[in-house]
Structure formats: structure tokens, C-alpha cells
PDB file as gemmi writes it, atoms N, CA and C in Angstrom:
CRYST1    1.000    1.000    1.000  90.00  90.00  90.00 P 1                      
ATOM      1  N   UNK A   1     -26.960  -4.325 -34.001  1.00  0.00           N  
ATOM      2  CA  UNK A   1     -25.915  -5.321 -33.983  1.00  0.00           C  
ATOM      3  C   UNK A   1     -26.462  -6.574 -33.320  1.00  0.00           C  
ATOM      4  N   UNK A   2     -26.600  -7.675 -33.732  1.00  0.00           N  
ATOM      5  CA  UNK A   2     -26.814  -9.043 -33.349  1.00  0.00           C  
ATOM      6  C   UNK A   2     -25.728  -9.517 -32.270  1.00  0.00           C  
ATOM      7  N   UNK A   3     -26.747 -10.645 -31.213  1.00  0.00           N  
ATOM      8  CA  UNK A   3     -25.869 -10.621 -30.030  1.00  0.00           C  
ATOM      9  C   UNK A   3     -24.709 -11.580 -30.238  1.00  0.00           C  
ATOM     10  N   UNK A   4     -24.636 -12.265 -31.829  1.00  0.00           N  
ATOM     11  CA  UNK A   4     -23.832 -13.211 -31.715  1.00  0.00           C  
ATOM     12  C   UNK A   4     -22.006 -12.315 -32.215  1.00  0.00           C  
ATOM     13  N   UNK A   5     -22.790 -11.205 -32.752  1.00  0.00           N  
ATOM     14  CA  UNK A   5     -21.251 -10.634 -33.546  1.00  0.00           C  
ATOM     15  C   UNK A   5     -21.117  -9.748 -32.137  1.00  0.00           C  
ATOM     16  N   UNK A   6     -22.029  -9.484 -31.278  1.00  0.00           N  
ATOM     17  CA  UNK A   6     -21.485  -8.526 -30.055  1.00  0.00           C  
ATOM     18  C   UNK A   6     -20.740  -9.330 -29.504  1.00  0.00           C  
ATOM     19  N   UNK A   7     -21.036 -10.880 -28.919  1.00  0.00           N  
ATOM     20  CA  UNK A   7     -19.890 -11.321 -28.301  1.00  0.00           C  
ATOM     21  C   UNK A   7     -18.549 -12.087 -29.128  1.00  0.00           C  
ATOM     22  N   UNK A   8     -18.533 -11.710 -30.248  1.00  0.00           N  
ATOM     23  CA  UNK A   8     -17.647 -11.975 -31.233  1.00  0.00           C  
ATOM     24  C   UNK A   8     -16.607 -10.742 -30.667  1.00  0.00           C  
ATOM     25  N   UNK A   9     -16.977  -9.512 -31.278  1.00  0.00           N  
ATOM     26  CA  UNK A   9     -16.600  -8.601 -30.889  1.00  0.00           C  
ATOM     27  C   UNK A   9     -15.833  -8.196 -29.210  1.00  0.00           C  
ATOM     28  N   UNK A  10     -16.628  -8.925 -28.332  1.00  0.00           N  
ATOM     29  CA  UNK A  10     -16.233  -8.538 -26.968  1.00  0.00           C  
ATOM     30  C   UNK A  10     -15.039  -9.523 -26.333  1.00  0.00           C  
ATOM     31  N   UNK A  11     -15.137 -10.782 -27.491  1.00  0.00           N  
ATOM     32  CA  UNK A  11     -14.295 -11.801 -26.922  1.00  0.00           C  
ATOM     33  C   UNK A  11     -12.773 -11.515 -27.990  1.00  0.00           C  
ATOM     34  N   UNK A  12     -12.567 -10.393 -28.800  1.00  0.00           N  
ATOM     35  CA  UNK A  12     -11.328 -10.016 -29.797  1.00  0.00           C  
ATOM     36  C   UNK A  12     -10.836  -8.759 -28.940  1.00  0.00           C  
ATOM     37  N   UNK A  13     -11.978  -8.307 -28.414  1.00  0.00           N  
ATOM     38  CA  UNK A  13     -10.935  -7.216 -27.382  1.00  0.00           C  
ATOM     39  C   UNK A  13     -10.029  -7.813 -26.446  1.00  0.00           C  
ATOM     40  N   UNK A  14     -10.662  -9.000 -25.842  1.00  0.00           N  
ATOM     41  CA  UNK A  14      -9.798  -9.868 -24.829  1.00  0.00           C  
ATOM     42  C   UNK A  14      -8.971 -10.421 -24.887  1.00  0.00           C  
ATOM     43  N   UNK A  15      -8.810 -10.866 -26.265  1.00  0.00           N  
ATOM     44  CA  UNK A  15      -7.883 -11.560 -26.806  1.00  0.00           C  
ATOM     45  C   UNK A  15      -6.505 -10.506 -27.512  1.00  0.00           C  
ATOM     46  N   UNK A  16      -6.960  -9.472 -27.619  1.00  0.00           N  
ATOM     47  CA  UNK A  16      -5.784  -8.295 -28.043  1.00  0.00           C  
ATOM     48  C   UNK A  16      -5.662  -7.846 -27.100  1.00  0.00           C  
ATOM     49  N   UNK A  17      -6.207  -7.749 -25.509  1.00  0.00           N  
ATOM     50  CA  UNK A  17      -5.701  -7.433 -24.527  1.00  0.00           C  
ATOM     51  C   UNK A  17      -4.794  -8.317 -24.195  1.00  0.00           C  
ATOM     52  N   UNK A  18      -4.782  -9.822 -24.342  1.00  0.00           N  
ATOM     53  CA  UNK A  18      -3.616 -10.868 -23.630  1.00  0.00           C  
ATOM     54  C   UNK A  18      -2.683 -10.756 -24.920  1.00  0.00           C  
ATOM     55  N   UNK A  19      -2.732 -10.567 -26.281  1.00  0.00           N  
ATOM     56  CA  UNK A  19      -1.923 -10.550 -26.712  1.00  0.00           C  
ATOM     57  C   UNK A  19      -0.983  -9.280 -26.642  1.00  0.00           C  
ATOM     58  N   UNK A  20      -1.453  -8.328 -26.697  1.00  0.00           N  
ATOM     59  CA  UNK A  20      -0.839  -7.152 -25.990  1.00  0.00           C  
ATOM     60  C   UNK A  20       0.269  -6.928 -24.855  1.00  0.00           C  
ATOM     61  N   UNK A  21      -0.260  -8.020 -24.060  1.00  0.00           N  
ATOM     62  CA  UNK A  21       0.199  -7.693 -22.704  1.00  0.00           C  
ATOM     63  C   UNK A  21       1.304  -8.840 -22.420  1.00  0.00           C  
ATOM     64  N   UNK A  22       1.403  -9.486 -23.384  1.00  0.00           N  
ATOM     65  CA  UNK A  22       2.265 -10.813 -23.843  1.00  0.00           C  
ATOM     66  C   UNK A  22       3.789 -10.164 -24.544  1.00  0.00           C  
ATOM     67  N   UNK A  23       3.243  -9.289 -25.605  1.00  0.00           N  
ATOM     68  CA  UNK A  23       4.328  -8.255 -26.160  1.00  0.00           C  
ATOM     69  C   UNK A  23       4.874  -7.939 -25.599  1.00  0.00           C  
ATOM     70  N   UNK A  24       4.351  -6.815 -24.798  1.00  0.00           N  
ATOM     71  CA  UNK A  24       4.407  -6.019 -23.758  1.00  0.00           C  
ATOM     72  C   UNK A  24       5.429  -6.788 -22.581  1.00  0.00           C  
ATOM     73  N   UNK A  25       5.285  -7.884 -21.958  1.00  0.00           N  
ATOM     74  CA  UNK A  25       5.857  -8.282 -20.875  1.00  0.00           C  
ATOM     75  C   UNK A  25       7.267  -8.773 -21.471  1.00  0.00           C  
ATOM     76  N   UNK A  26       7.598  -8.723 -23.143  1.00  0.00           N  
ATOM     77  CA  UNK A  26       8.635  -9.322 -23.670  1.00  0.00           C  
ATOM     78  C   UNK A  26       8.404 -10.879 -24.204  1.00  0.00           C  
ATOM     79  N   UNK A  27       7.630 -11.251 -24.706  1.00  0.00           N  
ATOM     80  CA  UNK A  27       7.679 -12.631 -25.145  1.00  0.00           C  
ATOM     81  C   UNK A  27       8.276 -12.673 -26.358  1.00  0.00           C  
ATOM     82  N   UNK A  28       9.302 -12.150 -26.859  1.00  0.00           N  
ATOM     83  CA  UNK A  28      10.891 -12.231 -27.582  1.00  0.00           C  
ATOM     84  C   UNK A  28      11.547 -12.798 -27.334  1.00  0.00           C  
ATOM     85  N   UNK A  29      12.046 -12.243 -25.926  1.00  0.00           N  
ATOM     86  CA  UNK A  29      12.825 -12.352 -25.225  1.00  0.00           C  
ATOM     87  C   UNK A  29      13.422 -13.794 -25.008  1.00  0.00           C  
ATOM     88  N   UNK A  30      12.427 -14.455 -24.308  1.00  0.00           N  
ATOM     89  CA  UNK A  30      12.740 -15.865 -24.326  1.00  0.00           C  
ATOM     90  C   UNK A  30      13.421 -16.629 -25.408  1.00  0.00           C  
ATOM     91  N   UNK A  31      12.583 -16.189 -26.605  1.00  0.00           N  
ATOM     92  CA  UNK A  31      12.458 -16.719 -27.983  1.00  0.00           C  
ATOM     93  C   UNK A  31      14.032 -16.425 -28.716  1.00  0.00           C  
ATOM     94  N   UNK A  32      15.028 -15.478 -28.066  1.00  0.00           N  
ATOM     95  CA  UNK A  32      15.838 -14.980 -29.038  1.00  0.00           C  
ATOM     96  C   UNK A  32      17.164 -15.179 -28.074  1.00  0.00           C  
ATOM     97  N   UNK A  33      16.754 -15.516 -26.600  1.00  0.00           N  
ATOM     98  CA  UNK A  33      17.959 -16.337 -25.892  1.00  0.00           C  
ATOM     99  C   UNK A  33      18.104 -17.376 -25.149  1.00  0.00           C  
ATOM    100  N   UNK A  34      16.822 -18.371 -25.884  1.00  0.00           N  
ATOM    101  CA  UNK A  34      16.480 -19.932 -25.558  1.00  0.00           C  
ATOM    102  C   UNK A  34      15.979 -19.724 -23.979  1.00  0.00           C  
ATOM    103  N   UNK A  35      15.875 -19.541 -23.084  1.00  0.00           N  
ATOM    104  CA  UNK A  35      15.571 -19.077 -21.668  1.00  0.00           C  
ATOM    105  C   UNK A  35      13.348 -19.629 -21.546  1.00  0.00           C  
ATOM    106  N   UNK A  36      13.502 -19.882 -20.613  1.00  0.00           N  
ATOM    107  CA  UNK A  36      11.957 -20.259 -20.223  1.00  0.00           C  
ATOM    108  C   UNK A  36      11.197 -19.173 -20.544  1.00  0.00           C  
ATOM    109  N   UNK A  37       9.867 -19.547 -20.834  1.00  0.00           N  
ATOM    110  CA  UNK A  37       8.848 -18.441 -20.589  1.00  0.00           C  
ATOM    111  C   UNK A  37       8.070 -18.523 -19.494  1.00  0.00           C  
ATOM    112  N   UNK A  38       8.354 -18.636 -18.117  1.00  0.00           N  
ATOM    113  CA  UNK A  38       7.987 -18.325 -17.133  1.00  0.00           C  
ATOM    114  C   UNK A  38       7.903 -16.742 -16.662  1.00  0.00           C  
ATOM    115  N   UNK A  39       8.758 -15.978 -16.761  1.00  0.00           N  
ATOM    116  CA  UNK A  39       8.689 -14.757 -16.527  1.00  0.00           C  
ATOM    117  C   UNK A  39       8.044 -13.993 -17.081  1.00  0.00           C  
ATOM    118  N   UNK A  40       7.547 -14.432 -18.592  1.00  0.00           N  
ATOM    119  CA  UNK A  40       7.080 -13.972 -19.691  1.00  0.00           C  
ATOM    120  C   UNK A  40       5.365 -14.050 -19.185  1.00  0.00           C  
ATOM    121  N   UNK A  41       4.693 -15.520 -18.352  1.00  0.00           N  
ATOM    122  CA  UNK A  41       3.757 -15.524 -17.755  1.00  0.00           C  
ATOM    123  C   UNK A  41       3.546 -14.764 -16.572  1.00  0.00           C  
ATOM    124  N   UNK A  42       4.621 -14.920 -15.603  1.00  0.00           N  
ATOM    125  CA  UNK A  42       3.981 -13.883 -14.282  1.00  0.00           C  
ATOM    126  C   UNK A  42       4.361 -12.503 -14.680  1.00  0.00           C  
ATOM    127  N   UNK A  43       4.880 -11.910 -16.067  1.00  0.00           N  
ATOM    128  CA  UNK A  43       4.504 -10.371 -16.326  1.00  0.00           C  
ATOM    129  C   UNK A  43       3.340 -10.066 -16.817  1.00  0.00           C  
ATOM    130  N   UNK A  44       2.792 -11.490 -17.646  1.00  0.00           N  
ATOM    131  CA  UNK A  44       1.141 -11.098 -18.272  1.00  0.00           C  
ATOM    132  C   UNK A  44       0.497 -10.836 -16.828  1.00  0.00           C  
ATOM    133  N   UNK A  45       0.291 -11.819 -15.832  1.00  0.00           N  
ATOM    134  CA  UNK A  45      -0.147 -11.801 -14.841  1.00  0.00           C  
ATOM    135  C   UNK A  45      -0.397 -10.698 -14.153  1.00  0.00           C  
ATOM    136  N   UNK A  46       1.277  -9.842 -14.064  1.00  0.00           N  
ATOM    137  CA  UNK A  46       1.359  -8.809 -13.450  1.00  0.00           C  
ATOM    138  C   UNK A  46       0.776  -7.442 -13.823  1.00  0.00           C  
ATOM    139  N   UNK A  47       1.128  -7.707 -15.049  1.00  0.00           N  
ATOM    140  CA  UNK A  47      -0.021  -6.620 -15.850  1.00  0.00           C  
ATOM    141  C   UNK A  47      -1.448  -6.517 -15.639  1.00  0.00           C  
ATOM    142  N   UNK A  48      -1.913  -7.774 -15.900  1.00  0.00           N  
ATOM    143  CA  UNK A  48      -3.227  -8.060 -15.668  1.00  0.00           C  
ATOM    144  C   UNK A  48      -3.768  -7.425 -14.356  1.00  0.00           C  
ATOM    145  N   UNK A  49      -3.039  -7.804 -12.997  1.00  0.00           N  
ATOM    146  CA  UNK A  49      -3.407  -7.212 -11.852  1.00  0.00           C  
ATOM    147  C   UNK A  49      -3.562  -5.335 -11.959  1.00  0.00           C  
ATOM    148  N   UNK A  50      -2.381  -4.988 -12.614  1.00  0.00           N  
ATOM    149  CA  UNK A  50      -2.582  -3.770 -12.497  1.00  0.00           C  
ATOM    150  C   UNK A  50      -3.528  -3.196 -13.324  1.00  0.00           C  
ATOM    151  N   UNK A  51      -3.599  -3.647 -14.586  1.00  0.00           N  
ATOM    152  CA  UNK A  51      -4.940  -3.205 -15.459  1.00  0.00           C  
ATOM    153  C   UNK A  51      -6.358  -3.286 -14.699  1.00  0.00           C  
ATOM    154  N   UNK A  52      -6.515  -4.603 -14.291  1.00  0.00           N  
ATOM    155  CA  UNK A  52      -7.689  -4.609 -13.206  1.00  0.00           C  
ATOM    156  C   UNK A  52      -7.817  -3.683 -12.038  1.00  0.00           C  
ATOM    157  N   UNK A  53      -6.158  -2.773 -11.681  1.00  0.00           N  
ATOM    158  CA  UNK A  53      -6.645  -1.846 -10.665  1.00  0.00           C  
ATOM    159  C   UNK A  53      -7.199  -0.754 -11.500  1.00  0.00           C  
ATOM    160  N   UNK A  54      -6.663  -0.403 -12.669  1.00  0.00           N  
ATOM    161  CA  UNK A  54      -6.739   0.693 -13.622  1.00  0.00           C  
ATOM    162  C   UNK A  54      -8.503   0.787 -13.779  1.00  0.00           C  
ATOM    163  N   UNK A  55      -8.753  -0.334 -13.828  1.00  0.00           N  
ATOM    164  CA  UNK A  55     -10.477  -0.094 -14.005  1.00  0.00           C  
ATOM    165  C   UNK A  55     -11.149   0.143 -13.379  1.00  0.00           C  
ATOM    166  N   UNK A  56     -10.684  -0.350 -11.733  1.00  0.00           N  
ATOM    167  CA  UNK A  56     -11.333  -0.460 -10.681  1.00  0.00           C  
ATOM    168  C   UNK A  56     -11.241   1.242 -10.441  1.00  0.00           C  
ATOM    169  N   UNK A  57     -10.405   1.919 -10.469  1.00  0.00           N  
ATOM    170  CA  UNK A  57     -10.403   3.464 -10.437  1.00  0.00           C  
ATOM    171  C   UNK A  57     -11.159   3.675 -10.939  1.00  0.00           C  
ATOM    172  N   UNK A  58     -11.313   3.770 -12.366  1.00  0.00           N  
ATOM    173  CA  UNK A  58     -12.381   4.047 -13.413  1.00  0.00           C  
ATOM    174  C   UNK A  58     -13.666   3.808 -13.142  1.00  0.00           C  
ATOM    175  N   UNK A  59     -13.925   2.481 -12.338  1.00  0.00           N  
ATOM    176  CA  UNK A  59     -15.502   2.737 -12.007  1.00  0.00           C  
ATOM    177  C   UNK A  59     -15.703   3.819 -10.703  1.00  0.00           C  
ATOM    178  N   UNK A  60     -14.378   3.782 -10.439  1.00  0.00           N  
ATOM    179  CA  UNK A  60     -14.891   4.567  -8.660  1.00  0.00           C  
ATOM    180  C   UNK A  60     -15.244   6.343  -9.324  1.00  0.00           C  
ATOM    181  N   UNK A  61     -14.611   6.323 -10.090  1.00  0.00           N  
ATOM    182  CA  UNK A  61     -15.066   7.809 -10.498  1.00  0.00           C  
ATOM    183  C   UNK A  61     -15.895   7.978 -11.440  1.00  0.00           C  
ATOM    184  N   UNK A  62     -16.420   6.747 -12.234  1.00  0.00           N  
ATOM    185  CA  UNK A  62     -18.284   6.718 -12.546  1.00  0.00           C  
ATOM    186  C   UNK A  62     -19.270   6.266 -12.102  1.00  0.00           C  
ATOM    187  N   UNK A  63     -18.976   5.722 -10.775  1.00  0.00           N  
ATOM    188  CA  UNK A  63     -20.034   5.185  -9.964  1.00  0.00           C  
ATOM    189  C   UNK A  63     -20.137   5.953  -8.880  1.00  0.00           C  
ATOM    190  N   UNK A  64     -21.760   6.136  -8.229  1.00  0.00           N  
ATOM    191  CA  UNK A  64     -21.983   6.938  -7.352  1.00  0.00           C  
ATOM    192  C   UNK A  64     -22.288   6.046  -5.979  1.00  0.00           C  
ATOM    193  N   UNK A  65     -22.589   4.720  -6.130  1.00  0.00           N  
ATOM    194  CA  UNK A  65     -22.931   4.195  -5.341  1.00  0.00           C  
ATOM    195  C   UNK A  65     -21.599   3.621  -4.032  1.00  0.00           C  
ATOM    196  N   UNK A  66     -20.866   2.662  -5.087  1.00  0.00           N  
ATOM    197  CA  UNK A  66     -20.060   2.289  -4.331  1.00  0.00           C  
ATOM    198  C   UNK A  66     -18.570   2.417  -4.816  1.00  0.00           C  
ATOM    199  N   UNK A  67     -18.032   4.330  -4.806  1.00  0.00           N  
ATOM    200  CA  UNK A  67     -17.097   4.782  -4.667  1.00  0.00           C  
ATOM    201  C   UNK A  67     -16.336   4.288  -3.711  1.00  0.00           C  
ATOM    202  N   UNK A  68     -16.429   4.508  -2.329  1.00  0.00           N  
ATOM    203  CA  UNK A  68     -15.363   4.047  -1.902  1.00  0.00           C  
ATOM    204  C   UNK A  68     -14.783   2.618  -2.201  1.00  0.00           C  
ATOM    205  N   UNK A  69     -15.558   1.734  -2.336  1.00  0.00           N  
ATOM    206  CA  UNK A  69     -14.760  -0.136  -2.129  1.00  0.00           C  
ATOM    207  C   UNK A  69     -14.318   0.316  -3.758  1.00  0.00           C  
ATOM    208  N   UNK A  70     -14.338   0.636  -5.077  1.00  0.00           N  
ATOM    209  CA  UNK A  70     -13.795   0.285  -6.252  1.00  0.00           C  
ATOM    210  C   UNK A  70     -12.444   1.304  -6.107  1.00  0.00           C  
ATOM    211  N   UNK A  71     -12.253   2.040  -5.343  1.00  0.00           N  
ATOM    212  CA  UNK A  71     -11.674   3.510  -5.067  1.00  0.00           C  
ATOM    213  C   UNK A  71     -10.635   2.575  -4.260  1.00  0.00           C  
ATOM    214  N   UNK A  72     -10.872   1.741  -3.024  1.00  0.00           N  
ATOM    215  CA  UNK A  72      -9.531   1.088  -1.923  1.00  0.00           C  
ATOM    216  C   UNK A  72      -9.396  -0.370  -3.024  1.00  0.00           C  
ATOM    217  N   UNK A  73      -9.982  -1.253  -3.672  1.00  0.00           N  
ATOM    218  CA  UNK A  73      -9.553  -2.166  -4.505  1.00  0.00           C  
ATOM    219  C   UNK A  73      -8.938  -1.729  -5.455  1.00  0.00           C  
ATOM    220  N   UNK A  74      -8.684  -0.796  -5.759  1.00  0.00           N  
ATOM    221  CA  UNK A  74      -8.222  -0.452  -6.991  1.00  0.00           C  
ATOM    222  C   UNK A  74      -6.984   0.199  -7.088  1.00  0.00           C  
ATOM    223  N   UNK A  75      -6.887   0.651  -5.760  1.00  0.00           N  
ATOM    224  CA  UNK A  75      -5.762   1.268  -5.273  1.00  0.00           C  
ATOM    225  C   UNK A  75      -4.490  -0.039  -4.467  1.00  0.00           C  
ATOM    226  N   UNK A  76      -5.322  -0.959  -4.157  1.00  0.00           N  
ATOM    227  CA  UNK A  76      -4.888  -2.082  -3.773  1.00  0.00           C  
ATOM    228  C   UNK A  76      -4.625  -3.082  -4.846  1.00  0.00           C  
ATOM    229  N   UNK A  77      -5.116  -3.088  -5.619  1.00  0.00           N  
ATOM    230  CA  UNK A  77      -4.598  -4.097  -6.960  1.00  0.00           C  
ATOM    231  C   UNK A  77      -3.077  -3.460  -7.742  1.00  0.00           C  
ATOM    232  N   UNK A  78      -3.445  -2.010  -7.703  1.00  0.00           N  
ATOM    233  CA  UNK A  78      -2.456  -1.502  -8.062  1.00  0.00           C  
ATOM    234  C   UNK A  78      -1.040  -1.731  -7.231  1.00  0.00           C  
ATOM    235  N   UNK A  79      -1.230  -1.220  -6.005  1.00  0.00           N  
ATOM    236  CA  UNK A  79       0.003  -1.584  -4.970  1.00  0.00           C  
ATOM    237  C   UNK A  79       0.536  -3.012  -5.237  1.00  0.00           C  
ATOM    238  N   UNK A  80      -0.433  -4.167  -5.457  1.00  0.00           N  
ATOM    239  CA  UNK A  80       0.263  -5.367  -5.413  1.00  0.00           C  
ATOM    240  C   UNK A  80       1.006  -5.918  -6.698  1.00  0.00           C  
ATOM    241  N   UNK A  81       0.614  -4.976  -7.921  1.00  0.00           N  
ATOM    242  CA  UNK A  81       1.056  -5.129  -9.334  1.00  0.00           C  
ATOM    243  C   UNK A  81       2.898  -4.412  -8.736  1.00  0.00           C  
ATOM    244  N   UNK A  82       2.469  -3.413  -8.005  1.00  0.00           N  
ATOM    245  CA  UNK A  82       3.883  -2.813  -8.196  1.00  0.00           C  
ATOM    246  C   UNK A  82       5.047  -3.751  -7.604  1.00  0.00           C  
ATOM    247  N   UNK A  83       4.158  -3.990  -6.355  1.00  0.00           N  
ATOM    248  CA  UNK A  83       5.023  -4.459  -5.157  1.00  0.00           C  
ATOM    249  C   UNK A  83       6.056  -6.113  -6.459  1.00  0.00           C  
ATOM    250  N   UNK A  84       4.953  -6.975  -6.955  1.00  0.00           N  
ATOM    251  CA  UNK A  84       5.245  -7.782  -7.586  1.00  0.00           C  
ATOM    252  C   UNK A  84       5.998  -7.402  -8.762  1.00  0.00           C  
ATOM    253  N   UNK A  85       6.196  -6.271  -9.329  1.00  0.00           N  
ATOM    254  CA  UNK A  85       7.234  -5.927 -10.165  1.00  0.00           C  
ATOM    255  C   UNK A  85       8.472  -5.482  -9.380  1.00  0.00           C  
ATOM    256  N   UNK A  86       8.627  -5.196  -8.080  1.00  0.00           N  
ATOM    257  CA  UNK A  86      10.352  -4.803  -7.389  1.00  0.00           C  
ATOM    258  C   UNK A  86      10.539  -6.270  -6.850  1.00  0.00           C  
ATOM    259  N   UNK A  87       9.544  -7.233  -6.938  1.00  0.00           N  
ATOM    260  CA  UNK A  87      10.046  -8.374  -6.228  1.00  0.00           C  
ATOM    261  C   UNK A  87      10.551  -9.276  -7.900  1.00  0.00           C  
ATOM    262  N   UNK A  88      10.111  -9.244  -9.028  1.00  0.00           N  
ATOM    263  CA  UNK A  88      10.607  -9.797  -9.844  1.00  0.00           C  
ATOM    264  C   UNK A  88      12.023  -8.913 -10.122  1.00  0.00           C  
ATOM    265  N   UNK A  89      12.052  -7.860 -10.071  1.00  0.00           N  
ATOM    266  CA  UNK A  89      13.404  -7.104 -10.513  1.00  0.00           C  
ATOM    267  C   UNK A  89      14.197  -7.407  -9.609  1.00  0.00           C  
ATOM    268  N   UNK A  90      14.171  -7.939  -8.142  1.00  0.00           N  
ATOM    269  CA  UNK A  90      15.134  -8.106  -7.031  1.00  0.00           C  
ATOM    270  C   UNK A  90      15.202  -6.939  -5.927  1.00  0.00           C  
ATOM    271  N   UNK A  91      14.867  -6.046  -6.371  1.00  0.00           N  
ATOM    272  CA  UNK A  91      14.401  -4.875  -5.262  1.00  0.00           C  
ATOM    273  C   UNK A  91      14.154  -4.537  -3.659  1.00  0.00           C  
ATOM    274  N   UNK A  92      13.399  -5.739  -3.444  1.00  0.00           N  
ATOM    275  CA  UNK A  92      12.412  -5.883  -2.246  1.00  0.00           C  
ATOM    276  C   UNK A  92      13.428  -7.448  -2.016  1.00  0.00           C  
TER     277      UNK A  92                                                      
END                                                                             
């Protein structure tokens, strides 16, 4: 595979990850009761944080070196995805 279709390729995963996560957070919503898409951005956001903890796990349990720091970041990205979803719902 040539390096120009690899980063072809690597830059359509990224882009179906934000579009994904755009769905995902409701970007309808706005669209179908006139309302801002602000919320619609800090849920991509929020997602985003937590996906980034989701990985950060993932390396801690294929990496031998530096398990612990991807193991407490990752566990910490996660906490702050949550914490930021009871503070958008009113919760906290």
C-alpha cells in the first residue's frame, strides 16, 4: 500500500469518527427544533474525551513499559467525560 492512500485512508477513519460522534451527540436535534448547536459541540467534545480515555486503557493493557501512567490517564479522561456529562444533564 502506498503512503499516499495510507494517509488517505487514516485521515477517513477520523473523519467517520467526528462524524459519528456528531450523530451520536444528536445533531438532529437542533435541526428539527430550531435551538443552537452548541450542545451538539460540547457532546462531540465530550465524547471525544472519553474515547481518548477508552484508548488510553487499551494501550495500558498492550504496553509493558508504561502501564501505569496510560492505566491513571485513562481512567482520568474517563472520570472527566462522565463528570461533564452530569454537569450538562444538571446533576452535579
Amino acid at each position: 500500500m502506498s503512503n499516499v492512500s495510507s494517509k488517505a485512508l487514516s485521515s477517513f477513519k477520523y473523519v467517520y469518527l467526528i462524524v459519528f460522534f456528531a450523530l451520536l451527540s444528536g445533531f438532529f436535534y437542533p435541526l428539527t427544533t430550531g435551538i443552537g448547536f452548541n450542545d451538539v459541540i460540547i457532546g462531540v467534545i465530550v465524547l471525544f474525551v472519553g474515547l481518548m480515555g477508552g484508548i488510553l486503557l487499551y494501550k495500558a493493557t498492550t504496553s509493558e513499559t508504561k502501564r501505569e501512567i496510560f492505566f491513571a490517564s485513562g481512567f482520568s479522561l474517563i472520570g472527566i467525560s462522565v463528570y461533564f456529562i452530569f454537569q450538562l444533564t444538571g446533576r452535579v
